[in-house]
C-alpha positions in Angstrom: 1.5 -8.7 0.7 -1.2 -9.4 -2.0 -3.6 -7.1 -2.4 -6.5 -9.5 -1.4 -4.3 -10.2 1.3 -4.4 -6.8 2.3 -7.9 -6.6 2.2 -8.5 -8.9 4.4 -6.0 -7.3 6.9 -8.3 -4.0 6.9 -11.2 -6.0 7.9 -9.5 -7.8 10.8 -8.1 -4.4 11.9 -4.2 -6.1 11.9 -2.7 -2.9 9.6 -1.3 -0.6 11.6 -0.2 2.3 8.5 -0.3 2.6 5.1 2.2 4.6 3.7 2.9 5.7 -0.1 6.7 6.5 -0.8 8.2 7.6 -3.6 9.9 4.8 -5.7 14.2 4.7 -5.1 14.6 3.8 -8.8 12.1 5.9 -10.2 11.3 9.4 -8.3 8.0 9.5 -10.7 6.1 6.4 -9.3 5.2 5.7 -5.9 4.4 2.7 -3.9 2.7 1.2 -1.5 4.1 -0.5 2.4 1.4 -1.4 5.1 2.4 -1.7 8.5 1.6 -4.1 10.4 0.5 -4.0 14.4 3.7 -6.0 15.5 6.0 -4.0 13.2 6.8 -5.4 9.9 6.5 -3.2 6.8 5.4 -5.2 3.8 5.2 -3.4 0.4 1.4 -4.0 -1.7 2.0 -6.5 -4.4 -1.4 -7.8 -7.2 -2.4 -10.8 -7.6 0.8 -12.2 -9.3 2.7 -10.8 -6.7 4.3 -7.9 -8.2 5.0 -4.5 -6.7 1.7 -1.8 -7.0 4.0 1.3 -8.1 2.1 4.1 -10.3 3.2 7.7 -11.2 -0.2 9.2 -10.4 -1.3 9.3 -6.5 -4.8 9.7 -7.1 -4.9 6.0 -9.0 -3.2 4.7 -5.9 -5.9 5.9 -3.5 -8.2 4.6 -5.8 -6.2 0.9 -4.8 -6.1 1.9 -1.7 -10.2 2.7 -1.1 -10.6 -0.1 -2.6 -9.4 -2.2 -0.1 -10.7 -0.4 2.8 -8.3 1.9 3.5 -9.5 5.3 4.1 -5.9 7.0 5.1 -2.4 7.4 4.5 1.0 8.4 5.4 2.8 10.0 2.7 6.4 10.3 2.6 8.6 12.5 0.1 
């Protein structure tokens, strides 16, 4: 889902959890799925649809807040 996408999600109240895990092919980065309210996990993507992944969580909050989120499920 695109991040404005995902914005707009918040707002309507449709995301269920938002949950930051730990990247398979890189243990340093993490990313980002949101959860929607009939199930589906989609994984935060930009604007040219490609995968938010960073090595630092405190950045990806900063995404996150951005975009209204104001919590998190973090899995190791």
């Amino acid at each position: 889902m695109k991040i404005c996408q995902a914005a707009q999600q918040f707002k309507k109240g449709a995301l269920d959890e938002i949950q930051l895990r730990k990247n398979p092919s890189d243990v340093n980065q993490w990313f980002v799925m949101l959860r929607k309210q009939n199930g589906d996990l989609l994984m935060l993507a930009d604007e040219q649809d490609e995968p938010i992944v960073d090595g630092d969580l405190t950045r990806l909050m900063g995404v996150l807040k951005s975009i209204g989120c104001k919590e998190a499920r973090v899995f190791l």
